[in-house]
C-alpha positions, -999 to 999 in steps of 0.1 A, spaced: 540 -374 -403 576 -367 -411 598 -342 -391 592 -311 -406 622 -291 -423 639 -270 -399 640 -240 -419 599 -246 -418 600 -253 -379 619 -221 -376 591 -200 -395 560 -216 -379 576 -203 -346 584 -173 -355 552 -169 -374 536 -178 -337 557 -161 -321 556 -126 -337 515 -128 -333 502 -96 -316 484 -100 -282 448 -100 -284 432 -65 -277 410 -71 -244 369 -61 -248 349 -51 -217 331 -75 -204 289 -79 -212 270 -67 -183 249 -99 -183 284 -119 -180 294 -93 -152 265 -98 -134 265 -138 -139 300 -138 -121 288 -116 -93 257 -139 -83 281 -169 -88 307 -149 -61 335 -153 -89 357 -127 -96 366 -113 -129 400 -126 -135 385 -162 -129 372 -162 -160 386 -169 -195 364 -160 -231 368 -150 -263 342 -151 -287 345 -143 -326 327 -148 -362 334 -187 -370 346 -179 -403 371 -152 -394 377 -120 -380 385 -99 -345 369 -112 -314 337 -96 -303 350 -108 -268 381 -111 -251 387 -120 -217 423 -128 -207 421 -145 -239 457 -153 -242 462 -164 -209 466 -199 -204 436 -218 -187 427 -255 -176 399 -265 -199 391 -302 -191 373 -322 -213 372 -292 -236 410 -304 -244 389 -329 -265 376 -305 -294 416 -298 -298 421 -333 -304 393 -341 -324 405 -310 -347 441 -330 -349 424 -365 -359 401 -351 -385 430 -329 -400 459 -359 -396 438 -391 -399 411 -385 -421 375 -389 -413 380 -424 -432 401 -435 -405 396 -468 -387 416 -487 -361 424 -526 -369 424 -556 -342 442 -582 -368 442 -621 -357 469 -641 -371 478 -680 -365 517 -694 -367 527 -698 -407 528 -736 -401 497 -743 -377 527 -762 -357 516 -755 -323 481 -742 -327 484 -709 -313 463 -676 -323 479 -642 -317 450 -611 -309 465 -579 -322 457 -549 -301 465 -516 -321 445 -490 -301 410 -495 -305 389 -480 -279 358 -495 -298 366 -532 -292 331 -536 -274 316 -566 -266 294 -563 -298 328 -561 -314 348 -586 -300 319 -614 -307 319 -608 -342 359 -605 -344 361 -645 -328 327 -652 -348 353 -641 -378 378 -664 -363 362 -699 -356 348 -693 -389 385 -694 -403 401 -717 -376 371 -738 -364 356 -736 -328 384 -758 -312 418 -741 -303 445 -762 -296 474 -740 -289 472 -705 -270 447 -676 -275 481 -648 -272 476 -614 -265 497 -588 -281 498 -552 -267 527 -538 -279 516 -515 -300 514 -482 -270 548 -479 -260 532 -457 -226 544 -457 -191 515 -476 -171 501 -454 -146 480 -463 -114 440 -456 -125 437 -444 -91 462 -418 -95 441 -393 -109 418 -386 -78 417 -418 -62 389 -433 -78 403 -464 -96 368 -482 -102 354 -455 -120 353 -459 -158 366 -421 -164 397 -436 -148 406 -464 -172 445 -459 -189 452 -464 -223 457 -502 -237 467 -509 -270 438 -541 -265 413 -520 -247 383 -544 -246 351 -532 -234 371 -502 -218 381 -526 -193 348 -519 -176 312 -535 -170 278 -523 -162 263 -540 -129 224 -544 -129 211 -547 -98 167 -552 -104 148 -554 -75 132 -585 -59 105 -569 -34 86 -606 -30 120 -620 -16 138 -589 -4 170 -591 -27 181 -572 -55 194 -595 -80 230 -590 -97 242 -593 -129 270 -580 -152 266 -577 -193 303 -588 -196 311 -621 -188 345 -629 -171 366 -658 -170 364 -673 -134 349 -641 -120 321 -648 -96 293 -625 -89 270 -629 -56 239 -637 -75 217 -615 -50 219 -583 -28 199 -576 2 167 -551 -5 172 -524 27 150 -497 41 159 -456 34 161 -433 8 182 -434 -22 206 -413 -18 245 -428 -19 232 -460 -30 268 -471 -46 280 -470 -14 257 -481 7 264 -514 -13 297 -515 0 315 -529 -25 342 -554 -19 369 -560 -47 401 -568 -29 396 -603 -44 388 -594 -83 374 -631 -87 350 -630 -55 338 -597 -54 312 -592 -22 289 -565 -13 288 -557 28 259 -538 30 222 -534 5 203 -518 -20 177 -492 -7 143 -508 -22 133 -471 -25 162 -471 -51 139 -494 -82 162 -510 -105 197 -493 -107 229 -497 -136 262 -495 -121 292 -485 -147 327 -501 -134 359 -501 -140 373 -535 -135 399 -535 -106 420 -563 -123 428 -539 -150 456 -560 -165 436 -592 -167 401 -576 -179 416 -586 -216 424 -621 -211 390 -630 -191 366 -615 -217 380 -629 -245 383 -662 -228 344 -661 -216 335 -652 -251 348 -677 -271 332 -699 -245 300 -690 -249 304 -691 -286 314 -725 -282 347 -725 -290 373 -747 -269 403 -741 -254 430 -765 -251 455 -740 -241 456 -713 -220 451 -674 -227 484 -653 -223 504 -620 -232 531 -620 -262 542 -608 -293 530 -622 -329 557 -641 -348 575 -634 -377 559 -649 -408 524 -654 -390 493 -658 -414 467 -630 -412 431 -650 -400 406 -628 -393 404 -586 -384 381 -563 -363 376 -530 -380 364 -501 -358 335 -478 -367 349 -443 -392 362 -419 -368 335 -398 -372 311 -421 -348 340 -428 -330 343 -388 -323 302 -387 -314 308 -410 -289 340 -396 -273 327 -359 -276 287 -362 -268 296 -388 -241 328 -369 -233 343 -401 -229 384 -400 -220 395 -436 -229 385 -424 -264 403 -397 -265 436 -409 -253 437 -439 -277 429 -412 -303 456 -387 -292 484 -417 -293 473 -426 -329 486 -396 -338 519 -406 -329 542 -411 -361 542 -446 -378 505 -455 -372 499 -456 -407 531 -477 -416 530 -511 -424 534 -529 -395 527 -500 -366 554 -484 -351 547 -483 -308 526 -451 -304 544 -427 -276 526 -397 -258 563 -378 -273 553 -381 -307 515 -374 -304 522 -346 -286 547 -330 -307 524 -337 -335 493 -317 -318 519 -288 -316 530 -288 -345 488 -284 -357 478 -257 -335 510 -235 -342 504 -236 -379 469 -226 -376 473 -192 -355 482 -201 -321 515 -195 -306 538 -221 -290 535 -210 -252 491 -208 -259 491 -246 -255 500 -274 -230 489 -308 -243 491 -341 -221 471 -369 -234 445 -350 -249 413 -359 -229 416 -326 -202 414 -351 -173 450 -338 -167 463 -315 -142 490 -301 -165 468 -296 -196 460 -257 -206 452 -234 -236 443 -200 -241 408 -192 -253 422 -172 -283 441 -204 -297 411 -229 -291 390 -201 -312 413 -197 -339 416 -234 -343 377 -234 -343 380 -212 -369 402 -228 -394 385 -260 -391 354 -243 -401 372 -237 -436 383 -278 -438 363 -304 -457 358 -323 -424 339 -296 -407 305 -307 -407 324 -343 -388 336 -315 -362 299 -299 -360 280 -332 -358 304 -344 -327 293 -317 -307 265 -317 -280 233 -302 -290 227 -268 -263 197 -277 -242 192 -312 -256 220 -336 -256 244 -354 -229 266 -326 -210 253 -295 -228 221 -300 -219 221 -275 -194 233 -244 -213 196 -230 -222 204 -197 -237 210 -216 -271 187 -243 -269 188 -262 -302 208 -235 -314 247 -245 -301 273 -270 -309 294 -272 -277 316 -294 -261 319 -290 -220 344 -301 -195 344 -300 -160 368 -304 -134 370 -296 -96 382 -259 -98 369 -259 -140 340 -250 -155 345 -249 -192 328 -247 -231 334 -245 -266 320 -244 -300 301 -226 -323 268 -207 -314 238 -203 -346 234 -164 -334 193 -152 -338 213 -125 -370 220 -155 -385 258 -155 -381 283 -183 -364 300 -177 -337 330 -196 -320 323 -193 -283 354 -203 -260 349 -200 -220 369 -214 -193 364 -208 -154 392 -217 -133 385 -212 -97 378 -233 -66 338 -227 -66 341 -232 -110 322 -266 -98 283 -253 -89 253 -243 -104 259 -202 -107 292 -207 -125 278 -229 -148 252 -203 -153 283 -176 -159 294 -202 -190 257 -198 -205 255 -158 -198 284 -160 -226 270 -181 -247 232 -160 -242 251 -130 -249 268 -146 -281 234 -150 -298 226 -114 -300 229 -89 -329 268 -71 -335 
């Protein structure tokens, strides 16, 4: 988007600015009591809960205080995608070859997508051999210019670099630079046997665990996992037999070489060949256009970030909101520009400019916040866009579906996305009240016990209490 007018800047924050503080309600007696069996106190709790189509909140709870709202940070940034991209919006993976076939090489474009699967990436060099033929005689190059991000450690977070929560933004993000490890049980010959749904280039997997007595309890670490050498990993320890078959989700530890191996294994196994080797660079000038991988419409992409509240997802969506993803080519996507953008959206739809801190737009952040008030008024103008029912469908399902499934109050009857964090405890969404109305519920609990079962049951008190006649 182009920089807005400065005579418009200047109205949008005084508009903002000049907004009255929200009156503060009471709080419900069954919410009071919720926080008392949870041993929370009041001001640990953040709500505000109003008619989706407009009007004063029927609750409000240091609603204009800012509060850390983990993965709820994701309905914000599904709200700026659907309102800046379009729900027509697709990322691109183009594959070109050198203008004069000269030298053989094959440039892989990475521009952002957090859908280049395995699924994906087979049909993409299906796309290619059919175009090229099977044999390569030059380089397979990897491009990943197109994020123009600092790289950060995926440990950095909370020290848990193997987890696929973890993974950092890539602008070729294949696979989410992660795996799934099967380990099935052999009782007859007291092993477990391994083995991974993503191929690697000269990665080598023990073919078999040892089967070992106990409960299942920590079984991943019980394993005791060895990675310090990404091509040899080992495992010191065994799988409890008591355990039964068990699917391990990893983040690979060779994060800058995921791309590279993948791609090399799979055009091996489509029988391609490789005369080359496969390497990082930048497409040349006047390069010829071969094949391109086209992502799925952003609304399944937002189903599977919001119902599986999946970060990778949400940070690649964030930076294509940086200005000059649309031009022709890309202009390197910065966390700068996406940010500025996502401000720029929430303080021309009712929130003022100190009611949001954005970082990259997943919540798994310690410097993200937001007040209940602006998250609700942004719920409620996107009830009034086109796009809406994309916004609805993303949600969680109360009582049914992935990480709502334990508010119960709404069962069936709930759109809600929740985030939690050690210390956070959040939701938000819109509630199908028993009067037949819409409500857009917004809770956050920031506190040091946010993280057990009684303050979870605080967040669906609210929600309960939203379903009743006004």
């Amino acid at each position: 988007m182009p920089d807005l007018p400065r005579s418009l800047c200047l109205l949008l924050t005084c508009a903002a600015l000049c907004l009255p503080a929200a009156a503060q309600t009471p709080l419900p007696e069954p919410v009071r009591a919720a926080l008392v069996r949870a041993q929370l106190p009041e001001d640990s709790l953040y709500a505000w809960v109003a008619p989706v189509e407009g009007g004063p909140a029927w609750l409000a709870h240091q609603s204009d205080t800012l509060a850390h709202p983990a993965s709820v940070m994701k309905v914000v940034t599904s709200i700026a995608a659907l309102d800046r991209l379009g729900p027509l919006f697709q990322w691109r993976t183009p594959v070109y070859a050198d203008s004069n076939g000269s030298s053989g090489h094959l440039y892989v474009q990475g521009r952002g997508d957090p859908r280049l699967v395995n699924e994906r990436l087979w049909l993409l060099l299906r796309q290619v051999m059919a175009a090229t033929g099977p044999e390569l005689r030059g380089d397979l190059v990897l491009d990943r210019s197109a994020l123009a991000i600092p790289a950060v450690d995926p440990g950095a977070f909370d020290g848990e670099p193997l987890k696929p929560y973890n993974v950092r933004p890539d602008a070729l993000l294949v696979n989410q630079k992660s795996l799934l490890l099967s380990l099935r049980p052999d009782a007859a010959r007291g092993v477990a046997r391994v083995a991974s749904d993503t191929a690697l280039a000269g990665v080598q997997w023990p073919a078999t665990v040892p089967l070992v007595g106990g409960a299942c309890q920590d079984w991943r670490a019980g394993l005791k996992l060895d990675v310090g050498d990404p091509l040899r990993p080992r495992f010191g320890g065994g799988l409890p037999a008591a355990c039964g078959e068990k699917v391990w989700p990893l983040a690979w530890p060779d994060a800058a070489g995921f791309n590279a191996r993948a791609i090399e294994a799979q055009w091996l196994a489509l029988g391609g060949k490789l005369r080359g080797r496969v390497r990082e660079g930048r497409v040349p000038a006047g390069a010829v256009l071969v094949a391109e991988g086209v992502s799925p419409t952003l609304p399944e992409v937002l189903r599977d970030m919001n119902k599986h509240s999946n970060n990778a997802i949400a940070q690649h969506l964030m930076l294509a909101l940086s200005p000059g993803q649309t031009a022709q080519p890309p202009q390197p996507a910065t966390w700068e520009g996406a940010r500025a953008e996502v401000q720029a959206l929430v303080q021309s739809h009712g929130c003022r400019d100190d009611e949001l801190v954005i970082d990259n737009g997943s919540g798994l952040s310690r410097e993200e916040r937001i007040s209940p008030r602006c998250l609700g008024r942004l719920l409620q103008w996107a009830w009034t866009q086109p796009w809406m029912p994309e916004l609805l469908g993303s949600l969680p399902v109360a009582g049914i579906e992935t990480t709502a499934r334990r508010i119960t109050s709404a069962a069936g009857r709930a759109h809600l996305k929740t985030g939690s964090l050690h210390n956070v405890a959040a939701l938000a969404g819109v509630v199908h009240g028993a009067d037949g109305q819409r409500h857009a519920v917004v809770v956050m609990l920031n506190h040091p016990l946010a993280a057990g079962a009684e303050a979870r049951a605080v967040l669906d008190a609210v929600v309960g209490w939203s379903m009743g006649p006004r």
